[in-house]
N, C-alpha and C positions, 0 to 999 in steps of 0.2 A: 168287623171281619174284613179282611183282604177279596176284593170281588173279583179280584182278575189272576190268574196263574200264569206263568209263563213259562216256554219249550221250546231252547234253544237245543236244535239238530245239528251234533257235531262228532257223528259218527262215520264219517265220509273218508276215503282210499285220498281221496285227489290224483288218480292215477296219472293224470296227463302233469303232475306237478314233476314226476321222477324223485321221487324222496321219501327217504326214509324217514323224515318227520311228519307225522300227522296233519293233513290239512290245516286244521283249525290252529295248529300251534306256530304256521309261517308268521313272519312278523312284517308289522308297515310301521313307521314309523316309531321301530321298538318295541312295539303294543305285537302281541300275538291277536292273530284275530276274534278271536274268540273273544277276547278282552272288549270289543266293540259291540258286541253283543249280549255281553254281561252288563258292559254301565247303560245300555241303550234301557234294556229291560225294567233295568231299577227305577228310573222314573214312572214306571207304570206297574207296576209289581212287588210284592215282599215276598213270595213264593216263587224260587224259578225250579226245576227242571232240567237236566244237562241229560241227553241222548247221546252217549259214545260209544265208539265202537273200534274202529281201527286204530291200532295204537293205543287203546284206552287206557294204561298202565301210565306213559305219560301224560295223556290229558287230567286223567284222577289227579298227577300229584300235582299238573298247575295250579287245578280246582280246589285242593284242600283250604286254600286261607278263605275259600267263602261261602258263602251259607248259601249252599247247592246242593239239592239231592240229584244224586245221578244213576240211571240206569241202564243196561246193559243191551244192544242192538247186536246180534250175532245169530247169525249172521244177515250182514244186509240187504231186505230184500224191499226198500223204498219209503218213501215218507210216510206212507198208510203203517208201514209195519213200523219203523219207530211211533210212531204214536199208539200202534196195537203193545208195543214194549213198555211204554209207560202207563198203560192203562191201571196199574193199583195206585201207583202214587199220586194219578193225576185224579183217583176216584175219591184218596186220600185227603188234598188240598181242599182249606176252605176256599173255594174259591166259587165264582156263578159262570166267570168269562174264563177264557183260556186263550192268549197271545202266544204265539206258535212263527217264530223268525228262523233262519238257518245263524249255523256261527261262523259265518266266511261273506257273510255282506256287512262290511264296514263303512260304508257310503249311506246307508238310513240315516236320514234325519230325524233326531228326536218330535222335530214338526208334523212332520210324516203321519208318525206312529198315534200324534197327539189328533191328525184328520182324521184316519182311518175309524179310531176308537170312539169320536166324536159324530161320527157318523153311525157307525154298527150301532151306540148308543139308542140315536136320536129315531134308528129304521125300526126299531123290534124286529132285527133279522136276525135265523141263525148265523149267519156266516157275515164276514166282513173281508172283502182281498184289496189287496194293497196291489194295483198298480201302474205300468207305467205306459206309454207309447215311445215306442225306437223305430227309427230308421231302419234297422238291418234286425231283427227278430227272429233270423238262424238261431235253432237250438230251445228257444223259451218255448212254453206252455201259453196258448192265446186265448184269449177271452171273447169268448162265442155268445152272444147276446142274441134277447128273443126279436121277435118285432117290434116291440114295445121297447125296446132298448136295455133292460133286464139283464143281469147276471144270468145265464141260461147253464154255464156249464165252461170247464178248463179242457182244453184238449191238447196232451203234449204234442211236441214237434214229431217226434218220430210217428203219432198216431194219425196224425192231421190229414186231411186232404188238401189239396192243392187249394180248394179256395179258402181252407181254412188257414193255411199257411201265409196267405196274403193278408191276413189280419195285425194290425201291429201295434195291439194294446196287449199287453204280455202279462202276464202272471209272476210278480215277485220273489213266490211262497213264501210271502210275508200275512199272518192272516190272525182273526180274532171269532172267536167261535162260542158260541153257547157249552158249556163243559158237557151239560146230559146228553144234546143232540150229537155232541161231538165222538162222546166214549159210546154210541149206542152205531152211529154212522159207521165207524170203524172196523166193527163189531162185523159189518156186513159187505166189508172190503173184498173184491175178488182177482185174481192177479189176471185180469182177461185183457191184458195188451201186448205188446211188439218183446217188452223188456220181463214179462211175468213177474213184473213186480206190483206192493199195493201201493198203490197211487192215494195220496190223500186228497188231490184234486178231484176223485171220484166221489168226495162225499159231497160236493156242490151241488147236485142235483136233489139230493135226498133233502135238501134244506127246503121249507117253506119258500124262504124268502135268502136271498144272498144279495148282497151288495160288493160296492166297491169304492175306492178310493184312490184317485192317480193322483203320484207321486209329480211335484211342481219340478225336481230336473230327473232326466231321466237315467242320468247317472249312478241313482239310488240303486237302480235294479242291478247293477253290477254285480256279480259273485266272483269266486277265485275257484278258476280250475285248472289255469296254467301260471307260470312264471310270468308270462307277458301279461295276461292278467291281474295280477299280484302290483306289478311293476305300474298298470295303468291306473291301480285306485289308492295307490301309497300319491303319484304323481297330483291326481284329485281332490287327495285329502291335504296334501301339503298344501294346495293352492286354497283351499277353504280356511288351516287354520291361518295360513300365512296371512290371509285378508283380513281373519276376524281381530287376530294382534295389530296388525297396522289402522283397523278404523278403531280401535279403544289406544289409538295414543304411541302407539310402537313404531321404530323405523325401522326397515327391514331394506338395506342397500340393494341386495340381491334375490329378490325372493327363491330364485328357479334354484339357488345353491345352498338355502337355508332350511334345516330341520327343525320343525319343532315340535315334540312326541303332543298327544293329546292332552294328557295330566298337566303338563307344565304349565304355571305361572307367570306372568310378565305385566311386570308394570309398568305406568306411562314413563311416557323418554329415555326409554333404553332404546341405545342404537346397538342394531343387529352389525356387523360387519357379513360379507360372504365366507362362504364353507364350514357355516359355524353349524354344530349339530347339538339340540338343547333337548335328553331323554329323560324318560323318567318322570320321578315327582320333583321337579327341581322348579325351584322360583327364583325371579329373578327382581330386584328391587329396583324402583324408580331411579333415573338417571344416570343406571350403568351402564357404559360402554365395553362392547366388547367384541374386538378385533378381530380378525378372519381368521378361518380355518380351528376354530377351538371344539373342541367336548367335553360336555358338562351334562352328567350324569346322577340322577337323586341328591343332586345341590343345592345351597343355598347359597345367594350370592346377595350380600348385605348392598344396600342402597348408595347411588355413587360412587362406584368404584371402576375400577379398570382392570380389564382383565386382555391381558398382550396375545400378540397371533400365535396361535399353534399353543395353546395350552388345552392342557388335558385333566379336567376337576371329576371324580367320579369320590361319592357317599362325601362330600366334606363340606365346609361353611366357613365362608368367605365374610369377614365383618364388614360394614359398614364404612364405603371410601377407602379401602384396601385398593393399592396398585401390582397388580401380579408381573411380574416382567415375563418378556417370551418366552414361548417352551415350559412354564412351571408346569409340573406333575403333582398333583395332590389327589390322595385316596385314602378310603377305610377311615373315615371321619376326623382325618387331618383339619384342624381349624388356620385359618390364615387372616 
């Protein structure tokens, strides 16, 4: 049996985004975010859970190619009450644990998630919170500890008092929960704050025991609720995968000009050229060079070959020591 469920929340406006696409479907390197939050899950779950809400008509049809139950949050009225939305299907799932992340933090690390659950294990706590310490903690949920040093309780920004607001170990709402304590907690959610909505952070207290887990950069806790925000964790993420191809054997001339989506592939001693953007499921085979400024999208690009500046490969497959001259355009599984 699968011991852990997961409940990713991607039911959100993103108002301060100004856009008619649904929060969770803006894109960082290609990937919509929500996408970051579906492969995060899979390494710790067979059972997830999708909470949508605005705009749910296109998140549904992103979600159809994967084995997601989804249910419906309408209208919004907080994280207590998406998780009061899911209460059949999550009373449903085999599950004992329940992992509960939003779909708009694509900066968790699978290491993270791997501490946090590692912990919650090892406490016998109901609750387990993922978080972080920041410099500037305007806006997050703080972590109010007893004397004892104790998870004691979350108290949002807008609820906080001023010494509370000086605390700057923040609340991710990143979390892992005992499934009974969690569906019974919720059960008994009251909208009694600033915003009259239910607060899931209200069920910390109802727990025996809660724990916690801070995240190694604090960058993790990042969310998207604006364009500059969007803009700051694409910038983040590019500089994480860019380092992790350059220490497995990659050279990357330019990093600050080089995309390269999540999914992709790359093998040792391929040299990157600058303004090259690499999306998609595309691989790239050992000892290919490849010149500035190109896009290469759901490719394959056979081993040793050259691919010239300003070329454009989207769905096709490039053999093996293939030299593409500048500007080639290939698409819709053009073989070259």
């Amino acid at each position: 049996m699968d011991t852990t469920c997961s409940i990713i929340l991607a039911a959100g406006k993103g108002t301060r985004l100004k856009s008619d696409l649904p929060k969770v479907l803006h894109e960082i390197l290609g990937q919509p975010l929500i996408s970051y939050s579906l492969a995060l899950v899979r390494d710790f779950s067979e059972s997830v859970i999708a909470v949508v809400g605005h705009g749910r008509e296109q998140v549904l049809h992103y979600l159809e190619p994967y084995h997601v139950r989804s249910v419906v949050q309408e209208p919004q009225l907080g994280t207590g009450h998406a998780i009061l939305m899911a209460g059949n299907a999550l009373a449903q799932a085999h599950a004992r644990d329940v992992l509960i992340l939003p779909g708009d933090m694509p900066l968790i690390r699978s290491e993270s998630l791997a501490g946090l659950m590692g912990a919650y294990h090892a406490s016998g706590a109901d609750v387990g919170i993922l978080t972080a310490r920041i410099a500037e903690p305007f806006g997050y949920g703080r972590v109010v500890r007893d004397r004892k040093g104790s998870v004691e309780r979350i108290v949002e920004h807008n609820d906080a008092s001023e010494k509370e607001r000086r605390i700057d170990e923040i609340n991710t709402s990143v979390y892992i929960m005992n499934k009974e304590f969690l569906l019974d907690a919720v059960s008994r959610l009251r909208p009694d704050n600033v915003k009259g909505e239910f607060y899931l952070t209200d069920v910390v207290p109802m727990a025996k025991k809660a724990i916690s887990f801070l995240v190694t950069e604090p960058d993790e806790a990042h969310g998207i609720n604006s364009r500059a925000q969007l803009a700051f964790a694409q910038d983040r993420l590019q500089q994480r995968i860019n380092l992790a191809h350059m220490e497995a054997g990659v050279t990357i001339e330019d990093p600050k000009t080089t995309w390269i989506g999540p999914e992709v592939v790359v093998e040792r001693d391929v040299r990157i050229w600058p303004g090259t953007h690499i999306m998609g499921r595309s691989t790239i085979g050992g000892g290919t060079s490849i010149l500035p400024n190109c896009w290469i999208r759901d490719s394959h690009i056979g081993r040793g070959g050259s691919i010239g500046a300003g070329c454009v490969i989207e769905d096709a497959s490039i053999r093996p020591g293939a030299v593409l001259a500048p500007h080639t355009r290939l698409s819709r599984g053009a073989p070259a």
